[in-house]
PALUM-301184 format. One line per 8 residues: for each residue x, y, z of N, C-alpha, C. Coordinates in pm, 1 decimal. Layout:
<pts>
X,Y,Z,X,Y,Z,X,Y,Z ~ ...
</pts>
This chain:
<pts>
-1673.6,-705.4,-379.1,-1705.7,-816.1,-293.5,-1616.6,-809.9,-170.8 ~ -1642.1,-836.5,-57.9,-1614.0,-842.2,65.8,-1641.8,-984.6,122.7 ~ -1484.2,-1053.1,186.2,-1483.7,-1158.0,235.8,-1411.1,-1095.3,388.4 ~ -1507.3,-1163.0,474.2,-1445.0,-1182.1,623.5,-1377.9,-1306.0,667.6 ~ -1272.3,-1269.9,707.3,-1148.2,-1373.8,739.4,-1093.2,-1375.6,862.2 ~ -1074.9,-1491.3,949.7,-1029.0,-1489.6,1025.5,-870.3,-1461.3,1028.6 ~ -806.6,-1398.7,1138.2,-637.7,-1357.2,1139.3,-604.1,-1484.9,1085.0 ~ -507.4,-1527.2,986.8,-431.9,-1608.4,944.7,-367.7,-1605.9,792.4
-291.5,-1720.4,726.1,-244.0,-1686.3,582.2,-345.1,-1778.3,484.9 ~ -401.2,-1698.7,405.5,-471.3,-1742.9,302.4,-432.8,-1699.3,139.7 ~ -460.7,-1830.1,47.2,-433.7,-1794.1,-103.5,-585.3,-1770.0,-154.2 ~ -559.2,-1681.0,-222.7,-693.8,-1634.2,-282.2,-708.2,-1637.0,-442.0 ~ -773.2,-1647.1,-441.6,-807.1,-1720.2,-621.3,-898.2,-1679.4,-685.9 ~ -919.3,-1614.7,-791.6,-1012.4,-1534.3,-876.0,-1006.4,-1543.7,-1001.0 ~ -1105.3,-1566.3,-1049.5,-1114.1,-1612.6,-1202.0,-1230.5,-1522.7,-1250.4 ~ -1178.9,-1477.5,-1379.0,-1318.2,-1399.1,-1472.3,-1323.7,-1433.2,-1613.4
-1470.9,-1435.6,-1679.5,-1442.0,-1468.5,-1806.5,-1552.1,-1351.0,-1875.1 ~ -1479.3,-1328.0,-2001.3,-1597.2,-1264.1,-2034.2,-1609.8,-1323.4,-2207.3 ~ -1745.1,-1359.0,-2212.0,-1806.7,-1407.5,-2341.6,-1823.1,-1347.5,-2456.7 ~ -1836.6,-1227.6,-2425.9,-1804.3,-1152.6,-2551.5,-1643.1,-1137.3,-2616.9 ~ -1570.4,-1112.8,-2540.5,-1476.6,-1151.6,-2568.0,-1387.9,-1265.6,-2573.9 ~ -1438.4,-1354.6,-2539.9,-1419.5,-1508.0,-2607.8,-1303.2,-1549.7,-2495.9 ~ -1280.6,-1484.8,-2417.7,-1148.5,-1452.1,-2286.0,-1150.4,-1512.5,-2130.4 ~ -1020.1,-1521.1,-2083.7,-1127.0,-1584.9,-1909.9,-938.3,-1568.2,-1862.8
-933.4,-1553.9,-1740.0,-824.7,-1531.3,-1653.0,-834.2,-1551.8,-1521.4 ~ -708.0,-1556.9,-1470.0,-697.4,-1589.6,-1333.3,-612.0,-1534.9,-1248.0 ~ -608.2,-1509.8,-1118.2,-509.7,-1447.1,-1022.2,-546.5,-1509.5,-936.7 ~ -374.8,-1493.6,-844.6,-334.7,-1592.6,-743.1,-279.2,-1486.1,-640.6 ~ -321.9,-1487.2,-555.6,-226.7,-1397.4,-434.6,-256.5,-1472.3,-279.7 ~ -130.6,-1435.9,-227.5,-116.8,-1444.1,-103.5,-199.6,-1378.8,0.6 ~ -277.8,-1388.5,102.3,-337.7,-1294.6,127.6,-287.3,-1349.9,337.8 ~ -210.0,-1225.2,396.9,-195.5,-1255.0,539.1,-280.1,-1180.2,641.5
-394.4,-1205.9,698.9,-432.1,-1131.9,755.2,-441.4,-1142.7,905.2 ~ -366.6,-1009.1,957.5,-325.8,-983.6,1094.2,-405.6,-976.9,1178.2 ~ -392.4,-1050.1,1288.9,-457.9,-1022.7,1424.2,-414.2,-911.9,1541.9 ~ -574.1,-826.0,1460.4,-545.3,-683.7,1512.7,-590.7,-641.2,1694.3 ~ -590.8,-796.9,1738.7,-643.6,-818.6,1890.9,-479.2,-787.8,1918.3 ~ -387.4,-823.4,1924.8,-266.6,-844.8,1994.1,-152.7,-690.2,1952.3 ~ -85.8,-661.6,2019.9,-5.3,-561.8,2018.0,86.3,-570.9,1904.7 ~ 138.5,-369.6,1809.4,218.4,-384.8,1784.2,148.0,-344.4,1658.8
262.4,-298.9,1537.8,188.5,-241.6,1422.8,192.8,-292.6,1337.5 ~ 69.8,-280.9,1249.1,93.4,-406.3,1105.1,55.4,-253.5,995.3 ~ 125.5,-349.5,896.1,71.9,-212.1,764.7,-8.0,-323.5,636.1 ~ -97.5,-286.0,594.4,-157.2,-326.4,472.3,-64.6,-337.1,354.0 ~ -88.4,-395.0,247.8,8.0,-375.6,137.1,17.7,-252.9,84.1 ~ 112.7,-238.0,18.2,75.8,-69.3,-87.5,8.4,-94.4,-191.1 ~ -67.1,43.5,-215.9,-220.0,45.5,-303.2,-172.6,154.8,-380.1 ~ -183.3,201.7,-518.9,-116.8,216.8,-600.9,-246.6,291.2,-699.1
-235.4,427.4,-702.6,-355.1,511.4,-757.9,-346.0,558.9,-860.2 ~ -347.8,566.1,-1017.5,-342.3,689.7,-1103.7,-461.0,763.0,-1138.5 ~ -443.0,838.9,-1161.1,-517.0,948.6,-1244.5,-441.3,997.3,-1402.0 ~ -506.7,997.6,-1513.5,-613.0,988.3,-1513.7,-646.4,827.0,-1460.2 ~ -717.8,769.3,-1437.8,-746.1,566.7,-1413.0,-809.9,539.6,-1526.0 ~ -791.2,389.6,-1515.3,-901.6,334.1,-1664.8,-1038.8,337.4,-1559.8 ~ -1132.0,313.2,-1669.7,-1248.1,288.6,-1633.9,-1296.8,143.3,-1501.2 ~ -1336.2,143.1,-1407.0,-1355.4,82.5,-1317.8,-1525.5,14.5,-1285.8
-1529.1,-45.6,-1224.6,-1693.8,-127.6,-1196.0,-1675.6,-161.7,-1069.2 ~ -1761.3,-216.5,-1021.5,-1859.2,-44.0,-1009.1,-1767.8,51.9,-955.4 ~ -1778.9,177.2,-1043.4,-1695.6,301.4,-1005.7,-1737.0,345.5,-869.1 ~ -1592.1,388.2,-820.8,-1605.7,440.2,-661.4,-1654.5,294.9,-558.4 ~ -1638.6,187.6,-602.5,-1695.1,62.4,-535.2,-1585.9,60.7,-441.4 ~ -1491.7,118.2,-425.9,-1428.2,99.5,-292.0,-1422.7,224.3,-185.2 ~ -1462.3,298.8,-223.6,-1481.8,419.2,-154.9,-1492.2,451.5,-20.6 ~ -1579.4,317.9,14.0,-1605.5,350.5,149.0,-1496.6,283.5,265.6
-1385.4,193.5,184.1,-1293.9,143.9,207.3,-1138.8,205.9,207.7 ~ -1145.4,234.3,112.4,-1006.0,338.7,62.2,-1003.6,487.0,24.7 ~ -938.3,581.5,107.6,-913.8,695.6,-1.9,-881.7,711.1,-136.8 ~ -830.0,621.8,-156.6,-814.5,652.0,-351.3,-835.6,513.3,-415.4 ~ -886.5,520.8,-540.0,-932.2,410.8,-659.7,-787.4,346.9,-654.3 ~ -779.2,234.0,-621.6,-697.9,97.7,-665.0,-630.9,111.8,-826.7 ~ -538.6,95.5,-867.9,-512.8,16.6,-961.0,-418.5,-83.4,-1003.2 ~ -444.4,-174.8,-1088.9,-307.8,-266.0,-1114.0,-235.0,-212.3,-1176.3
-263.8,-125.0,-1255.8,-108.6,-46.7,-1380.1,-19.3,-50.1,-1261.7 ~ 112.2,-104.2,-1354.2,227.3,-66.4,-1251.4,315.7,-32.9,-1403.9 ~ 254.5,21.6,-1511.8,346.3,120.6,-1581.8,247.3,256.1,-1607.0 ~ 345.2,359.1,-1569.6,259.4,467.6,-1552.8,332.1,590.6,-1672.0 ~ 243.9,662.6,-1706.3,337.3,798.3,-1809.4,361.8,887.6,-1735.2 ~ 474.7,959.4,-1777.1,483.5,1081.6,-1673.8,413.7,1193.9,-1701.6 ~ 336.6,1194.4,-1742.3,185.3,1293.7,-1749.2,124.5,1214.6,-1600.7 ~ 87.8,1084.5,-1604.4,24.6,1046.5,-1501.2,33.1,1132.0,-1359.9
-62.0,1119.7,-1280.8,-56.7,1179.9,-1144.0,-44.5,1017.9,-1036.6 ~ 32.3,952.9,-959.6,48.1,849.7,-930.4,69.0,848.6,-774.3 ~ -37.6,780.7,-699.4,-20.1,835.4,-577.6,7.5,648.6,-501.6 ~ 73.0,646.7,-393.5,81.4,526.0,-295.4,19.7,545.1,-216.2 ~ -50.5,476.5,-141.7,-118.5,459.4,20.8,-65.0,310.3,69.3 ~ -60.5,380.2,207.7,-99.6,212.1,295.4,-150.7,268.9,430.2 ~ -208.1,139.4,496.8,-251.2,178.2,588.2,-183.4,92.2,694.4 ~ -203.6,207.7,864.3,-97.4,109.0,935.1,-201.5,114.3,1061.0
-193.3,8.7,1130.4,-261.8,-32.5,1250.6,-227.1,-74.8,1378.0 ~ -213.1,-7.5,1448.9,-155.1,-62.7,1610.2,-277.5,-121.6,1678.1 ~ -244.6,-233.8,1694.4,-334.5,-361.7,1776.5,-328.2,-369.1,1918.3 ~ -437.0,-394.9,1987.7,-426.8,-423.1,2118.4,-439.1,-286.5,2132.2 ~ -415.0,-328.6,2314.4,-471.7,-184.7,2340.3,-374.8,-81.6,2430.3 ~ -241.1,-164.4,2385.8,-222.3,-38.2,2467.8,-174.2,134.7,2431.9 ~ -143.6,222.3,2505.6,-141.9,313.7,2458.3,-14.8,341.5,2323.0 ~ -103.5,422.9,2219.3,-71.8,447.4,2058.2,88.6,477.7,2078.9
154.0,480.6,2009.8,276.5,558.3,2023.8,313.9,585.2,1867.5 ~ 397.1,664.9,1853.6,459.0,769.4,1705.7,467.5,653.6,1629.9 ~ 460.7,642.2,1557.7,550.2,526.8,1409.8,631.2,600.2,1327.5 ~ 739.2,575.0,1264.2,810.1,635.8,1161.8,800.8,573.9,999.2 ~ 786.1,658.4,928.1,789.1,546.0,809.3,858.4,613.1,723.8 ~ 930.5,564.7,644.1,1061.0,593.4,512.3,1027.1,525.2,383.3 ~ 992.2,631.5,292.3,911.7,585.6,139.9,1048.9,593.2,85.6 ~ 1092.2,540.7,-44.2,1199.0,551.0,-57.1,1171.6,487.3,-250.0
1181.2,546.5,-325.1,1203.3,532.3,-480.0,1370.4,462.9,-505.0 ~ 1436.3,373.9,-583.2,1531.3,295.4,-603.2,1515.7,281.6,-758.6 ~ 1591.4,321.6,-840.7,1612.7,296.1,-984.4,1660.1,146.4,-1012.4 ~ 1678.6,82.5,-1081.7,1710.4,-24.9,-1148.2,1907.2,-46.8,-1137.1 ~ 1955.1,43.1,-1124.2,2057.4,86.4,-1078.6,2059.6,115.4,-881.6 ~ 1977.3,86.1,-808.5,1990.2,60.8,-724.4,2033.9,181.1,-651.7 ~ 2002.0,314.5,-705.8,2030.3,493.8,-672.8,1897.6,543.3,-632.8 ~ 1863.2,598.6,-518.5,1765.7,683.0,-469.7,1735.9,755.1,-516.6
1656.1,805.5,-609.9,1571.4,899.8,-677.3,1444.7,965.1,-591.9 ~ 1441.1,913.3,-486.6,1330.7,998.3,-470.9,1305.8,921.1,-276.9 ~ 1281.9,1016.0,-182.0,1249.3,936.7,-52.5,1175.1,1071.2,-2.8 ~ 1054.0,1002.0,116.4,961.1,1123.9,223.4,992.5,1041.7,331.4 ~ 1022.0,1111.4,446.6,980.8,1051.3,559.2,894.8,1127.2,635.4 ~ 807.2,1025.5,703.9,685.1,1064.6,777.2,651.2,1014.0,918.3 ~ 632.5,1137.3,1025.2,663.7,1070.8,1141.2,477.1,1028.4,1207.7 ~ 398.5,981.7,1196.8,256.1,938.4,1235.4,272.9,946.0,1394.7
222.4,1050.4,1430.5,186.3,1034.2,1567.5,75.4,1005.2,1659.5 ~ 63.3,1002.1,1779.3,-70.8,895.8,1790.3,-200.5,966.3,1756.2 ~ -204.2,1109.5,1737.1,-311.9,1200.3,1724.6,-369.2,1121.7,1537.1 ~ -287.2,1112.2,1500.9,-288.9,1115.7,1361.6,-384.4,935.4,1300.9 ~ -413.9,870.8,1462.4,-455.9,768.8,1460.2,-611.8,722.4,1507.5 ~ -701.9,712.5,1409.0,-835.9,669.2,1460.7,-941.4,597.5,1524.4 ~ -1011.7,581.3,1603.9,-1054.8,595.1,1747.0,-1000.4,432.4,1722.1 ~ -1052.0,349.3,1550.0,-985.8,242.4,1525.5,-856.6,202.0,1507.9
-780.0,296.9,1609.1,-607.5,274.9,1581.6,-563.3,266.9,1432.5 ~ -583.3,350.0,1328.3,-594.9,305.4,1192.8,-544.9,439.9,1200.6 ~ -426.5,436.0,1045.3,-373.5,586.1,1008.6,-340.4,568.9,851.6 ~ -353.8,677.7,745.3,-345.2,639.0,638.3,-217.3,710.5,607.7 ~ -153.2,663.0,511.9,-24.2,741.4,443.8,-30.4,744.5,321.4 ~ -44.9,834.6,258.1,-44.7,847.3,88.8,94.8,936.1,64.1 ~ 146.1,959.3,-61.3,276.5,1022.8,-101.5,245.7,988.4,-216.3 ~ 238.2,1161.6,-270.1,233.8,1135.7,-417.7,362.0,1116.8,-500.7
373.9,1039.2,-595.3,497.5,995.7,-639.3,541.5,1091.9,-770.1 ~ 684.3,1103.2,-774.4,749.1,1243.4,-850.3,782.5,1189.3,-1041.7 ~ 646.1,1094.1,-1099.4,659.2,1037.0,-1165.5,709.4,1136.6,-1322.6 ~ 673.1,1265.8,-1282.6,719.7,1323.5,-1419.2,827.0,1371.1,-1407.9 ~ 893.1,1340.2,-1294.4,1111.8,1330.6,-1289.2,1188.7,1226.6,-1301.0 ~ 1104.3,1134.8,-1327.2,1177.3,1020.2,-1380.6,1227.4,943.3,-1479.9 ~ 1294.7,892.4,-1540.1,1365.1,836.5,-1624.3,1252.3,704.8,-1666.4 ~ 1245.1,678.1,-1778.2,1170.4,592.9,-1869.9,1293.5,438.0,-1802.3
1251.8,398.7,-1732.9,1225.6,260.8,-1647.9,1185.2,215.7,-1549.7 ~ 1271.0,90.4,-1481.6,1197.4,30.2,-1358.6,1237.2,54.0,-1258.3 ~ 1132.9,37.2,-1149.8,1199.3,109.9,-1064.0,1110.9,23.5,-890.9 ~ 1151.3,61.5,-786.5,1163.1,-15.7,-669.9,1089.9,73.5,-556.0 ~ 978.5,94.2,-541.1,893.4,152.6,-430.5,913.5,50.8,-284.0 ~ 985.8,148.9,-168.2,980.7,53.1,-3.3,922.6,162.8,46.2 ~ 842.2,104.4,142.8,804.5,189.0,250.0,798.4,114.3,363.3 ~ 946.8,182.5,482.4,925.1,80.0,610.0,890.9,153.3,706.1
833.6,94.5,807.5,752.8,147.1,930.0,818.1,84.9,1031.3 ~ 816.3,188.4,1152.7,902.9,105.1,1267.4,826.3,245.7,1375.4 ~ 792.5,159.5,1481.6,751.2,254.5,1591.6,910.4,374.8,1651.9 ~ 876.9,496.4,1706.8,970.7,593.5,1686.9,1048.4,551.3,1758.6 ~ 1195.3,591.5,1786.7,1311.8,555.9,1816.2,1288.4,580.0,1982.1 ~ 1287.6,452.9,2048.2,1301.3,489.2,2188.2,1171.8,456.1,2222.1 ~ 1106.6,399.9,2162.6,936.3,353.9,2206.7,940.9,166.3,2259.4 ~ 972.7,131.8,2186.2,984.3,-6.9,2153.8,1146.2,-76.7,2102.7
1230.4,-74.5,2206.2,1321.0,-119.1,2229.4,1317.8,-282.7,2116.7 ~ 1364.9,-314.6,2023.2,1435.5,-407.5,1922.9,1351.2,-419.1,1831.4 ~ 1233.0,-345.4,1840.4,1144.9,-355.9,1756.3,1173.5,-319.0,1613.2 ~ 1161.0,-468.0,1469.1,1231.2,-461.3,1362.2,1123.1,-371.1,1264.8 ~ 1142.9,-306.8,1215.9,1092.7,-242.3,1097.0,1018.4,-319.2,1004.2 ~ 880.0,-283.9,985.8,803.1,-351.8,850.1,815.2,-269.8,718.7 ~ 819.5,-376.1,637.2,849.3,-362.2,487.6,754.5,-360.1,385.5 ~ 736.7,-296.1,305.7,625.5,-289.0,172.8,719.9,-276.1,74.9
691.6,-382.7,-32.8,788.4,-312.3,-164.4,665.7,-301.1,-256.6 ~ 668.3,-268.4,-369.8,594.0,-262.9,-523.8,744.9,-167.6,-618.2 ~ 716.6,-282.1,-724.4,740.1,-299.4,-838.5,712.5,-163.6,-972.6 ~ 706.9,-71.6,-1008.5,649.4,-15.1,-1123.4,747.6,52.8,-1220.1 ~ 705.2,102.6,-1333.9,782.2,123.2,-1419.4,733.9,270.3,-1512.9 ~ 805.1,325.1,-1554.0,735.5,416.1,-1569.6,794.8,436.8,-1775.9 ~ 735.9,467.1,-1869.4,733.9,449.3,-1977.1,776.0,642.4,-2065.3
</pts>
């Protein structure tokens, strides 16, 4: 399902039940959506992929939206193949410039296990100012816990004078 929203902050609310299983649930999220008329870069949340995935409905139903199948697992095996995306968007119109972004893995202990950095330059950006970043994550070197996914974005050094760095965290754990 696809809802169109005007730029602003909305809570979103979803409920499912299913009768055969005698079951029914609910989710609550924040949902901010940027106004991609005005200058300056916004990033989507991080989207969070495994393989193998559970079974999905309708399969490939986001496809035409995302490079990779969504999932909520945020405990993964290290057999798993576990990939991140986000997507980042420079608004307005004026001309694109580089972005930098720093993925960065954090143990529970608060020790770097794992970082990519990636420099997006304006080539790398579509005719819709839109650029994707995926990094597959080094889940079968990791230690059986929790652990702290950031990925910040900041236009390249010397582009945009005080311009603060955007932040993505997620949560996952690995078993």
């Amino acid at each position: 399902m696809r809802i169109d929203l005007k730029p602003g902050r909305y809570r979103l609310r979803v409920a499912a039940e299913s009768s055969l299983l005698r079951k029914s649930g609910s989710v609550y999220t924040d949902v901010d959506v940027p106004d991609f008329t005005k200058d300056g870069v916004t990033l989507s949340g991080l989207v969070m992929s495994v393989t193998p995935g559970a079974p999905s409905a309708p399969k490939d139903g986001l496809r035409d939206l995302l490079p990779v199948t969504p999932t909520s697992e945020r405990l993964f095996a290290r057999d798993d193949k576990v990939t991140a995306m986000l997507r980042l968007c420079q608004g307005g119109k004026k001309p694109l410039v580089p972005v930098t972004l720093v993925l960065r893995v954090v143990d529970a202990r608060n020790a770097t296990v794992f970082e990519d950095m990636a420099a997006l330059g304006p080539e790398r950006f579509s005719t819709g100012r839109l650029a994707d970043y995926l990094v597959n994550l080094p889940v079968a070197t990791l230690r059986t816990g929790r652990y702290l996914l950031t990925v910040e974005a900041a236009p390249a050094t010397g582009q945009r004078p005080g311009t603060v760095a955007i932040r993505r965290d997620v949560q996952f754990s690995v078993r």
